[in-house]
LUMSE-774637 format. One record per residue (C-alpha): x, y, z. Coordinates in steps of 0.05 Angstrom, whole numbers, plus 32768, in hexadecimal, padded with zeros to 4 digits. Example, Ala and Ser with C-alpha at 12.3 -4.5 7.8 and 13.67 -1.06 7.14 Angstrom:
2
+------+------+------+
:   px :   py :   pz :
+------+------+------+
: 80F6 : 7FA6 : 809C :
: 8111 : 7FEB : 808F :
+------+------+------+
END
This chain:
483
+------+------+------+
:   px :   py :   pz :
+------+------+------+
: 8000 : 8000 : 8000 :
: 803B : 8030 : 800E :
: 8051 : 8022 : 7FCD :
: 800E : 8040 : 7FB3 :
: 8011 : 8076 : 7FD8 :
: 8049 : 8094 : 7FC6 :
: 8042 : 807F : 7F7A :
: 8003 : 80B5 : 7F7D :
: 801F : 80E6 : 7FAD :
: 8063 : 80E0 : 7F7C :
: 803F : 80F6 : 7F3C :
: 8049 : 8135 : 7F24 :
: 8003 : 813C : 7F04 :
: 800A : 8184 : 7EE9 :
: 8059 : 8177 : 7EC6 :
: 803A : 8138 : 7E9E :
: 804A : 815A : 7E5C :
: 8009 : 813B : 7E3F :
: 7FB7 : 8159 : 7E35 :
: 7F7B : 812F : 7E26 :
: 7F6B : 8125 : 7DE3 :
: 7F25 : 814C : 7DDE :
: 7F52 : 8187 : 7DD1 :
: 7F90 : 81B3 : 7DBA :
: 7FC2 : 81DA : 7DE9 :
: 7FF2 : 8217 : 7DD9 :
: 8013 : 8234 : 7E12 :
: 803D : 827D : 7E03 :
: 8069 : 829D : 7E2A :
: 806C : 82E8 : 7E48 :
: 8070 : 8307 : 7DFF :
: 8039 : 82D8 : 7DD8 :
: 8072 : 82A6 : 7DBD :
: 8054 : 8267 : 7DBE :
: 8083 : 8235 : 7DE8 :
: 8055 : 81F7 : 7DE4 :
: 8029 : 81D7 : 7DB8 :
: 8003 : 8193 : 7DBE :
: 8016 : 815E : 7D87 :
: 7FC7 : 815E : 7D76 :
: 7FC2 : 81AA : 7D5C :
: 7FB5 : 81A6 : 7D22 :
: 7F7A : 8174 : 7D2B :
: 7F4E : 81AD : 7D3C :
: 7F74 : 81EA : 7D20 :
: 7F99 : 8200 : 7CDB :
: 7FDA : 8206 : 7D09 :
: 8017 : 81D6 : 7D0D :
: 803D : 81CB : 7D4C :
: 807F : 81CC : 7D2B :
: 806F : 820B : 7CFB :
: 804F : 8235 : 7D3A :
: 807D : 8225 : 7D74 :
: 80AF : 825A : 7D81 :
: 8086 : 828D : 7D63 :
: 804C : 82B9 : 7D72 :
: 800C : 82B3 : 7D89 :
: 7FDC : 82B9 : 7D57 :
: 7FAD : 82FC : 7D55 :
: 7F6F : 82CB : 7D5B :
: 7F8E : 82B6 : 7D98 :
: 7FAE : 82E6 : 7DBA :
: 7F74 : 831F : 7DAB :
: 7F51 : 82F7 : 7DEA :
: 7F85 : 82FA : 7E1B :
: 7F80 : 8342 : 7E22 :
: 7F4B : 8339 : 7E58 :
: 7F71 : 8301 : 7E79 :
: 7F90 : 8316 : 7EB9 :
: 7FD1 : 8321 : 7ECB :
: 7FCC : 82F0 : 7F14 :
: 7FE2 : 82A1 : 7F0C :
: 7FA6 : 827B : 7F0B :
: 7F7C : 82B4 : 7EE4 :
: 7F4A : 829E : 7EAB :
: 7F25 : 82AC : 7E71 :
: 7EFC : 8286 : 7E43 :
: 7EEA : 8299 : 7E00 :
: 7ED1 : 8281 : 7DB6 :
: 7F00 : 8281 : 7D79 :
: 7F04 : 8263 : 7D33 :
: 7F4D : 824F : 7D19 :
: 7F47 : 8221 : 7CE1 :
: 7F2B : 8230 : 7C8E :
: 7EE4 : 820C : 7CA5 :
: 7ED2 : 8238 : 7CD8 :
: 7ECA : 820B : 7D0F :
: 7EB6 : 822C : 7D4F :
: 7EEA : 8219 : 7D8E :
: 7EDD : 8229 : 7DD5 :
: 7F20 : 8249 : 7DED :
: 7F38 : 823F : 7E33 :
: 7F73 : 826A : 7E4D :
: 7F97 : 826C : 7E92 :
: 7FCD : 829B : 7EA8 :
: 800F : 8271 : 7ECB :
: 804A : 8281 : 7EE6 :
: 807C : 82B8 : 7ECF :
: 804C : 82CC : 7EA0 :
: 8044 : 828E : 7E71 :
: 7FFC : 827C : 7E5A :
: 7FDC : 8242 : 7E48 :
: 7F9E : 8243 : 7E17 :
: 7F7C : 8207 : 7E0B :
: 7F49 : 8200 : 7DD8 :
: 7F04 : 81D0 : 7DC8 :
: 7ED6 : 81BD : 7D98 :
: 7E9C : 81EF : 7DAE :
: 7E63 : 81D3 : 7DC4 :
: 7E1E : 81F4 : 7DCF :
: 7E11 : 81FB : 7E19 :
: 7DC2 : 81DA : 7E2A :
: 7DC1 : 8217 : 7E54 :
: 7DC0 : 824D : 7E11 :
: 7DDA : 8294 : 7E31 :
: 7DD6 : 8289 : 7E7C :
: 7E19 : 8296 : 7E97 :
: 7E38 : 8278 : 7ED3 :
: 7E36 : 82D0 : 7EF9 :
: 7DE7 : 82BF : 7EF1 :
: 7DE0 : 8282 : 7F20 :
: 7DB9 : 8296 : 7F61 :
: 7DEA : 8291 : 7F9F :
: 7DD1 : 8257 : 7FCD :
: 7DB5 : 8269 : 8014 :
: 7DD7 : 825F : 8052 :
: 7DBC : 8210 : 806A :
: 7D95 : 822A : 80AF :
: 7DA1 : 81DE : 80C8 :
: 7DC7 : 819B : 80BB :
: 7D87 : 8183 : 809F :
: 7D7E : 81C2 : 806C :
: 7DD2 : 81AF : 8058 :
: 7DC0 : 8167 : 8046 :
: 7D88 : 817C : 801C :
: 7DB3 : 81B0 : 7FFA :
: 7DE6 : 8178 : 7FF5 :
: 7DBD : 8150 : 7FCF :
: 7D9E : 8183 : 7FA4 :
: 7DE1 : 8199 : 7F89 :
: 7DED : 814C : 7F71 :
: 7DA6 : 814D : 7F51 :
: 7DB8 : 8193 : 7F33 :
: 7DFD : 8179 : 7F10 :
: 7DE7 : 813B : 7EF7 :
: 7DA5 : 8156 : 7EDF :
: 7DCE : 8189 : 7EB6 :
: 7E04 : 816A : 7EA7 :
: 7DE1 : 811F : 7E95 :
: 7E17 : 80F8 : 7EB9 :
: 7DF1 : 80BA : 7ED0 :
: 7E13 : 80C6 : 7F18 :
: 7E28 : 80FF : 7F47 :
: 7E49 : 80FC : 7F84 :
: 7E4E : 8134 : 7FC4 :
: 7E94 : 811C : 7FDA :
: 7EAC : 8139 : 8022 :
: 7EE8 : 8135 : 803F :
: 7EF2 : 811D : 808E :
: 7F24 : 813E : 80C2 :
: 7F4C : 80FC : 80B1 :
: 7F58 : 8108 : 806B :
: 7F1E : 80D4 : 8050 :
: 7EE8 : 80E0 : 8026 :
: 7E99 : 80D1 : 8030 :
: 7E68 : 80D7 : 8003 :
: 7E32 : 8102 : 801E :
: 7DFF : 8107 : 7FE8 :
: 7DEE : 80E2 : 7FA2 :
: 7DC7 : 80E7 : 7F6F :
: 7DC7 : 80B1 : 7F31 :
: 7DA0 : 8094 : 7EF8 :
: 7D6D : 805E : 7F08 :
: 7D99 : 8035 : 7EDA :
: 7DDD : 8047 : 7F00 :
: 7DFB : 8004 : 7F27 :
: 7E00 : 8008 : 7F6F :
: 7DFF : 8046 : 7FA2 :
: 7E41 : 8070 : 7FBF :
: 7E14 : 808D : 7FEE :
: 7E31 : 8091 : 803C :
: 7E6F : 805E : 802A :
: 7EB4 : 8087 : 8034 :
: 7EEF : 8085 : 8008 :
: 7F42 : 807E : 8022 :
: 7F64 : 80C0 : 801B :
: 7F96 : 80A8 : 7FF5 :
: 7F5D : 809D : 7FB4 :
: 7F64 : 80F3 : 7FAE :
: 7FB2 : 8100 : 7FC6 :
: 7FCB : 813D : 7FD6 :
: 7FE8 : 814D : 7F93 :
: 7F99 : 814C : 7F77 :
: 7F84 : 816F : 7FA9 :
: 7FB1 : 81A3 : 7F9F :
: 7F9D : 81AE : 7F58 :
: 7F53 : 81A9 : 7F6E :
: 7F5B : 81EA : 7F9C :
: 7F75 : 8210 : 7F5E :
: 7F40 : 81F6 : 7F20 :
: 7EF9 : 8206 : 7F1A :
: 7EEB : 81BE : 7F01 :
: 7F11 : 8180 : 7EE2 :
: 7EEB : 8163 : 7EAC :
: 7F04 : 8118 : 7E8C :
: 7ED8 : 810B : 7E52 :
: 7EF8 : 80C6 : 7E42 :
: 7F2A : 80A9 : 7E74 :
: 7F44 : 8076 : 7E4B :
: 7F55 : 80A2 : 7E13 :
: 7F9E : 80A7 : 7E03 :
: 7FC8 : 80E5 : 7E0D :
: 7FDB : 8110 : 7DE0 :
: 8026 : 812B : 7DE9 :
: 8045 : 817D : 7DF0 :
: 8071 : 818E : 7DBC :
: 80A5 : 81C5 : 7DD1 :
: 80E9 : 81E4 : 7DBF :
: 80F2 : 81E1 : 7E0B :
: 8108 : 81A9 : 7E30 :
: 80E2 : 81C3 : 7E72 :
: 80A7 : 81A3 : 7E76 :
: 8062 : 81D3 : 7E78 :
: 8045 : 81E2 : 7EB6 :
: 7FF7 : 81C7 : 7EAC :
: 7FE1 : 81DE : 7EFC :
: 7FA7 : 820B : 7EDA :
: 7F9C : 81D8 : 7E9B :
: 7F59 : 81C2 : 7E94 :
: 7F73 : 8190 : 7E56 :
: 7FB4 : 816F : 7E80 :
: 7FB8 : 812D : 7E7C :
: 7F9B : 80ED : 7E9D :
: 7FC1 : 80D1 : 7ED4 :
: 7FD3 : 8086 : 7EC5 :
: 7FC5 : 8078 : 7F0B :
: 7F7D : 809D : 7F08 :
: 7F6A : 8079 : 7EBC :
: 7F6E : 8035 : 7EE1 :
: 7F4C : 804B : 7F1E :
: 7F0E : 8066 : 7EF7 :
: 7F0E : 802A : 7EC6 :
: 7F06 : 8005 : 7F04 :
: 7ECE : 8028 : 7F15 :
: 7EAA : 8020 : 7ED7 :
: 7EB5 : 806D : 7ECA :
: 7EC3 : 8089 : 7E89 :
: 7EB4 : 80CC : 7E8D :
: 7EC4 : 80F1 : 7ECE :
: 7EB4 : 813A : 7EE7 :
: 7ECE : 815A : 7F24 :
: 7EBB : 8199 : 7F48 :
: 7EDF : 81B0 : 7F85 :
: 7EB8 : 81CB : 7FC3 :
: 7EE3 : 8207 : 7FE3 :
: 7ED6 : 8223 : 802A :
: 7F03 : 825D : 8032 :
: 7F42 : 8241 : 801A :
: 7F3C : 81F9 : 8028 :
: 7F23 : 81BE : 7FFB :
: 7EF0 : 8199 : 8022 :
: 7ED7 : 8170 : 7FE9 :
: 7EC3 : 815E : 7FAC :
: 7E7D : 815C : 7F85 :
: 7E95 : 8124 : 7F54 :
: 7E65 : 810D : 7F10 :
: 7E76 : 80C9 : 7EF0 :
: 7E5D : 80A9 : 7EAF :
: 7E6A : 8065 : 7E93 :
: 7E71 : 808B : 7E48 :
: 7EA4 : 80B7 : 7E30 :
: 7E80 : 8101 : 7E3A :
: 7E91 : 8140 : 7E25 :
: 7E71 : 8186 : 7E38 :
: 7E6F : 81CB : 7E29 :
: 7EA0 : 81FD : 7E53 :
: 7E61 : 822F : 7E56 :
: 7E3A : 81F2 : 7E74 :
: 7E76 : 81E3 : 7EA7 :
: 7E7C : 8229 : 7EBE :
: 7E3C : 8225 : 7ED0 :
: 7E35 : 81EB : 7EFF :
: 7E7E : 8205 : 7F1B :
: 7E55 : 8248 : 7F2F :
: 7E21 : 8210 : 7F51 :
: 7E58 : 81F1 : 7F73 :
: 7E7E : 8235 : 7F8A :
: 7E38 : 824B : 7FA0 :
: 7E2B : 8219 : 7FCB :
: 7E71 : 8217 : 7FE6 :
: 7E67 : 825E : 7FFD :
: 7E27 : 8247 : 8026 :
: 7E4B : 8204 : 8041 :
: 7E7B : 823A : 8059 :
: 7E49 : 8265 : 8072 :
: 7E21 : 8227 : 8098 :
: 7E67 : 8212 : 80BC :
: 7E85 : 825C : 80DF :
: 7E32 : 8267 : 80F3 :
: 7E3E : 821C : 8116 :
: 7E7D : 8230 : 8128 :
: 7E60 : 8277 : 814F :
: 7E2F : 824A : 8171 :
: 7E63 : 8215 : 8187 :
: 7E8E : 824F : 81AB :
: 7E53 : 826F : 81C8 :
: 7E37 : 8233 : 81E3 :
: 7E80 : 821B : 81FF :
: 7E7F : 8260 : 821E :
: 7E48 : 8251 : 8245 :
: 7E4F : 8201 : 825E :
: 7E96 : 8216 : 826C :
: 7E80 : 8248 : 82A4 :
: 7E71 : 8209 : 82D2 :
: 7EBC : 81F2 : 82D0 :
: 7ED4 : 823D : 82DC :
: 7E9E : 823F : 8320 :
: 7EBC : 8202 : 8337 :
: 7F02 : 8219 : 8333 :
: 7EEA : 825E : 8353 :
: 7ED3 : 8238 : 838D :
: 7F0F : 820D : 839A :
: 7F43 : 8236 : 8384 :
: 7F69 : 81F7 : 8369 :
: 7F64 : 81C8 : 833E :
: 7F80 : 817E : 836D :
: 7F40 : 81A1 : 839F :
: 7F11 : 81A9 : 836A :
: 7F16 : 8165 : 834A :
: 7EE0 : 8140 : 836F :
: 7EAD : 8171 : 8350 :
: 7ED0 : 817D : 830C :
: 7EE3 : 813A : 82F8 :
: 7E99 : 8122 : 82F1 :
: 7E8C : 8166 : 82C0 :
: 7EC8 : 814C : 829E :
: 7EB3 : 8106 : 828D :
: 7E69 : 8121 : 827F :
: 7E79 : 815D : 8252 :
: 7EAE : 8144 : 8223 :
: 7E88 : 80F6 : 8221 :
: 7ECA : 80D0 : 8243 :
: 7EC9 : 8094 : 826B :
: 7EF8 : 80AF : 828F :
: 7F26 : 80E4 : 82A2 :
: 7F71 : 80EF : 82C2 :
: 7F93 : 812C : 82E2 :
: 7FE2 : 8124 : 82E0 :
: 7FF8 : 815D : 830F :
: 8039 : 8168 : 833C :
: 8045 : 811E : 8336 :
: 8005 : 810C : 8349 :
: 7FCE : 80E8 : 8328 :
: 7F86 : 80EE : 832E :
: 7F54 : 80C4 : 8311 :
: 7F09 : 80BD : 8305 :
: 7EE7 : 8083 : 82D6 :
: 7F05 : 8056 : 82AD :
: 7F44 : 806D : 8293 :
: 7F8B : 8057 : 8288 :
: 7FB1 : 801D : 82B6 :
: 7FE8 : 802E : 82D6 :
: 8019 : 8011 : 829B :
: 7FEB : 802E : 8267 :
: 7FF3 : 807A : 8285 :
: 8040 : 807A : 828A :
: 8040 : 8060 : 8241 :
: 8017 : 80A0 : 822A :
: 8030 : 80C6 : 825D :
: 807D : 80BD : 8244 :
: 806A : 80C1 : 81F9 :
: 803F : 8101 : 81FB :
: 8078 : 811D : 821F :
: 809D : 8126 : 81E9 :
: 8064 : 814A : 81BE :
: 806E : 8190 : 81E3 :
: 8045 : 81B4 : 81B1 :
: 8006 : 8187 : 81AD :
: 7FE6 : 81B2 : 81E3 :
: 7FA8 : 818E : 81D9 :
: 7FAE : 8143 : 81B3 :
: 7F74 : 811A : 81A2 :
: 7F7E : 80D4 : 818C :
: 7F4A : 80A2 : 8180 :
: 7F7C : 8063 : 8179 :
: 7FB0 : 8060 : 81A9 :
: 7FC2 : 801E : 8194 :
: 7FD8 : 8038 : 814F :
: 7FF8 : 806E : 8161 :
: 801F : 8065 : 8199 :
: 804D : 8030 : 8187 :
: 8050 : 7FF1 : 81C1 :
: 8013 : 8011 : 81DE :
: 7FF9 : 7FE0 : 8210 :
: 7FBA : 7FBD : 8215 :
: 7F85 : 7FE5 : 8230 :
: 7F42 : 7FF5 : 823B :
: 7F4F : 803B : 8221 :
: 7F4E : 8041 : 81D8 :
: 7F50 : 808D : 81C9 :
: 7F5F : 80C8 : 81FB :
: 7F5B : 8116 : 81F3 :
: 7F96 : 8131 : 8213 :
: 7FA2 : 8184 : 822E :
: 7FE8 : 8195 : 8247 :
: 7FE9 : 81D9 : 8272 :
: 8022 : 81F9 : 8280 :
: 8034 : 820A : 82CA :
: 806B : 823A : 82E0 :
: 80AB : 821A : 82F5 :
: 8089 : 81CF : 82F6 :
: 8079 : 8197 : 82CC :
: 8034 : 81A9 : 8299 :
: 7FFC : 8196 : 82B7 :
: 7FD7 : 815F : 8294 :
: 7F8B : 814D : 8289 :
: 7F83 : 8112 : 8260 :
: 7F35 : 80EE : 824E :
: 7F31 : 80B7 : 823C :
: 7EFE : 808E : 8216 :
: 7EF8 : 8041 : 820B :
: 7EFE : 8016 : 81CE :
: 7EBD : 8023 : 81A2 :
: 7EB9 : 7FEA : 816B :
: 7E8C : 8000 : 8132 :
: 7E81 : 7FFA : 80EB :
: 7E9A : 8025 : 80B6 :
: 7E7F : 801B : 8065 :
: 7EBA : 8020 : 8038 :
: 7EB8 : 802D : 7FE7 :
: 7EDE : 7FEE : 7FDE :
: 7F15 : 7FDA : 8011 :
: 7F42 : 800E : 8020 :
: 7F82 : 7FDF : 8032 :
: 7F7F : 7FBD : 7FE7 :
: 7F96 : 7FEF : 7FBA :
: 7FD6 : 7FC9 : 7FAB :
: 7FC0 : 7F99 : 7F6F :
: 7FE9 : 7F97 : 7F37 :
: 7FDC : 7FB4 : 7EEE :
: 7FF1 : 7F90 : 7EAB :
: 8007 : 7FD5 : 7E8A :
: 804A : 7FFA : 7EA0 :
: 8020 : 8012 : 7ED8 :
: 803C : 7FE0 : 7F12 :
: 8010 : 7FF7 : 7F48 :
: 7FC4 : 8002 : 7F36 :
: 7F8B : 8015 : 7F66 :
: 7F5A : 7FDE : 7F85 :
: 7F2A : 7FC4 : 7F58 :
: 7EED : 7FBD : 7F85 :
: 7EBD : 7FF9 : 7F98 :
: 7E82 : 7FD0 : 7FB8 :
: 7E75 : 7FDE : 8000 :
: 7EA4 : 7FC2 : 802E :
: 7E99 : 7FC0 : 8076 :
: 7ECE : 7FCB : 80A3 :
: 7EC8 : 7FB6 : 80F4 :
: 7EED : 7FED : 8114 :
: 7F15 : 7FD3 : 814D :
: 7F4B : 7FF0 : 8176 :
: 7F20 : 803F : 8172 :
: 7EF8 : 8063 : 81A4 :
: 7EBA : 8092 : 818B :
: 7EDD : 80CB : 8164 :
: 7EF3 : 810A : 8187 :
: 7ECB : 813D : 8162 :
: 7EE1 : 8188 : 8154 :
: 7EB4 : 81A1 : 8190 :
: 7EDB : 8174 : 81BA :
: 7F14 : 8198 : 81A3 :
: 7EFD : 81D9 : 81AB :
: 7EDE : 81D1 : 81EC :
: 7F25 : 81BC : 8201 :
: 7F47 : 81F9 : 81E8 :
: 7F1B : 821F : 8214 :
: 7F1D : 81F6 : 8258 :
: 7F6A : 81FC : 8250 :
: 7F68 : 824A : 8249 :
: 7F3E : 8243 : 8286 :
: 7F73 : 821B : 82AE :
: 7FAB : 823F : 8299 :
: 7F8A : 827E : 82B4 :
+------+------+------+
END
């Protein structure tokens, strides 16, 4: 599995030096000479790669890159005609580094939508509950594939841990199977991906299994294809749709503030190509809706403080009354265990230990004690596995613990550590997560797992996950006992 890993993580998906073949690329430099050209230009122009590259843009071309902007990442999409028949292309262009662009360019096709433009899509209201959210959820999925017409469409969200869950789904009657509530490893969208996600509007694969069509250059460096919309298929990501029974994949990212927290994701078992009008559009669905998932999470946020403000005034009365903390425990300790849902709790203080529930054994605390030690920073650490990631962790009835570490003048930190037991339950897996190492009969070596259908895995070894109110409620009571 490592060896999967780091294939995908290794990739350097925007230097691959190859588009799709559904279009043409020319990429200029600062003063309009063209640099690159893609081996397949003259498919759907009346230009050669070898005749063009070195020299100028053309005036067709370069006439729309006056309203491009001058920031990396910027964008424009236009309409031009380069070849004696007068076909009609959809041009693409995006602004890199130092200057160089890339224009891309598509047989245009008529957008189902006629003249509605992705500025006149009504901004989505702010979800008043979790309820209202799920509903929206699910209404963006019908939205996409109902203009779109991919048979399925997937609201993909990404955990704390890195996984992804499928949240919402809408598909054809005639569409195999359901995604609905199974999660996905992290490692099936790496970091690499992700990164590109955060910085395109969409990433559109019409036909996966179609072959790549090579950059032709004068350079040797290869082209920089971070804002391509054509750049190539990774091998890695051909086999792992093809074992999905994808051929057409499209990919829009959902942004709060600068983060990528997932992924609304159509798939169709036919090669599919649409319109960029038509794609704008359901990015300006997606962006919209990302604004009010934004908006639905700081207004839970401003409740969560408020209402830790208020059931943390019990813990600050009780340490007003006894002044310290060893005197205060018998009354404390109980709003401990109760508040943040532990089956126990431990107060490591002056060399003394204090204890209420069930929590660590003797051998088990001076394991955790000596390891945590050495994380000074991790003012407050929660862990739901102790076993896996404390190596030689003993056997214990404690499977997870939330830990706070506050600083005392001229003595050891004080220490509050609660603990939870080991909670076995279920979780529904797109496939199994620990098989991705099968072997491909291409160049590939390494291909992703070939099964998608619901796997259940029996979750041993975990307690019930520490949650981010956990978390904050502990950044609070520590402010409170270091004052």
């Amino acid at each position: 599995m490592r060896g999967f890993l780091n294939a995908c993580e290794n990739e350097a998906l925007h230097l691959s030096g190859a588009i799709q073949p559904h279009g043409c690329l020319l990429a200029v430099t600062a003063d309009l000479r063209v640099s690159h050209a893609s081996a397949n230009l003259q498919q759907f122009t009346d230009l050669q790669p070898d005749q063009i590259l070195g020299r100028h843009l053309p005036a067709a071309l370069s006439a729309p890159l006056q309203d491009l902007a001058e920031l990396p990442g910027s964008r424009v999409l236009g309409e031009v005609s380069l070849n004696a028949a007068g076909d009609s292309l959809d041009l693409f262009a995006s602004r890199g580094l130092e200057g160089r662009v890339v224009l891309e360019l598509m047989p245009h096709l008529q957008s189902p939508l006629g003249t509605v433009s992705a500025a006149q899509v009504p901004l989505e209201p702010t979800p008043e509950n979790a309820a209202a959210l799920s509903n929206a959820q699910q209404e963006l999925t019908r939205r996409v594939m109902e203009l779109t017409g991919f048979q399925r469409v997937l609201y993909y969200f990404f955990r704390a841990d890195g996984d992804g869950e499928v949240l919402a789904e809408s598909h054809v009657p005639e569409a195999y199977g359901s995604y609905l509530g199974l999660r996905f490893p992290a490692s099936d969208i790496p970091m690499v991906a992700r990164a590109l996600y955060l910085k395109n509007p969409w990433r559109l694969i019409p036909n996966a299994a179609a072959a790549s069509v090579p950059l032709l250059s004068t350079n040797p460096e290869p082209l920089d294809l971070t804002w391509s919309d054509l750049r190539s298929v990774s091998p890695m990501h051909q086999v792992y749709l093809g074992n999905m029974g994808v051929s057409a994949s499209l990919s829009f990212p959902l942004i709060v503030g600068n983060s990528l927290s997932g992924l609304v994701a159509a798939h169709h078992r036919e090669p599919r190509q649409l319109s960029l009008g038509l794609m704008e559009h359901c990015a300006a669905l997606v962006r919209g809706h990302s604004l009010a998932l934004g908006a639905f999470q700081s207004k839970n946020r401003m409740q969560l403080v408020d209402s830790l403000s208020r059931r943390l005034q019990e813990p600050r009365n009780i340490l007003m009354r006894h002044g310290d903390i060893s005197t205060a425990w018998s009354e404390l300790a109980p709003w401990l265990t109760q508040q943040f849902q532990a089956d126990g709790v431990v107060l490591c203080m002056n060399q003394r230990h204090f204890k209420l529930g069930e929590t660590f054994a003797d051998d088990a605390l001076q394991v955790f004690e000596n390891w945590y030690s050495q994380r000074p920073g991790d003012y407050v650490y929660l862990e739901d596995s102790l076993s896996l990631a404390i190596p030689g962790f003993p056997l214990s009835e404690v499977a997870g613990v939330l830990a706070i570490s506050v600083p005392q003048p001229g003595r050891e930190p004080l220490r509050l550590y609660l603990t939870r037991q080991q909670y076995i339950h279920e979780v529904a897996w797109g496939g199994r997560p620990d098989k991705p190492q099968e072997f491909h009969d291409g160049e590939l070596g390494i291909a992703p797992r070939r099964s998608f259908e619901k796997w259940l895995e029996k979750r041993m070894g975990y307690c019930r996950h520490w949650d981010n109110e956990m978390r904050l409620m502990a950044l609070k009571l520590r402010e409170i006992l270091i004052r």
